[in-house]
N, C-alpha and C positions, 0 to 999 in steps of 0.2 A: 504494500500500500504506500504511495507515494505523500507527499508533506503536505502537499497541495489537496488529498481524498481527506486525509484528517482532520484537516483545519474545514472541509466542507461539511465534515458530517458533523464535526462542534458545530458549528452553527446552526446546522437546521435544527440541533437538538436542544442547544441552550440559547438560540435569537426566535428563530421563526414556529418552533413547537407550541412555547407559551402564546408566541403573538398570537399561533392560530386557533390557539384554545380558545382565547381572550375572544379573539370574533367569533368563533363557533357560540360563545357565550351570548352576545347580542345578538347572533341571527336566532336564536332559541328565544332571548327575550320577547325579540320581535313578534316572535310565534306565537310566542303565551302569550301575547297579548300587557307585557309589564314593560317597565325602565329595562330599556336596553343601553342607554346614553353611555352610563357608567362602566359597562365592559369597552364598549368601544371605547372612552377614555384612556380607559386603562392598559385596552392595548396600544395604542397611541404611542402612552406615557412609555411603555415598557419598549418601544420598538428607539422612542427617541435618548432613553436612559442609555440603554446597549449599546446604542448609536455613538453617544457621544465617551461612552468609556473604551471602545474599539480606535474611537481615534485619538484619544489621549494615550491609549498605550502604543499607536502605532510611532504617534509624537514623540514618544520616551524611549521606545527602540531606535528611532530616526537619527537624536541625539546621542546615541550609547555609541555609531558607530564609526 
């Protein structure tokens, strides 16, 4: 397995698994008929959180080298 297959499959497991929980959550709100607002917030918040700690580390490795 190559550097590049590992670093893909962290991701989908710990960026886009939750995100897509998060919406699975609000398309079910949506369903039942309740607040769905606040999942899709949250995955929002979670996609923009990951987001921005992905490029701070990328920043910190950028400077190490």
């Amino acid at each position: 397995m190559t550097k590049e297959t590992v670093v893909a499959r962290v991701l989908v497991v710990l960026v886009f698994a939750p995100a897509g929980g998060l919406f699975g959550k609000a398309v079910a709100a949506v369903a039942a008929g309740s607040d769905w607002w606040p999942w899709l917030a949250a995955a929002v918040v979670w996609l923009v959180v990951v987001g921005l700690a992905a490029v701070a580390v990328s920043n910190r490795f950028d400077e190490h080298r």
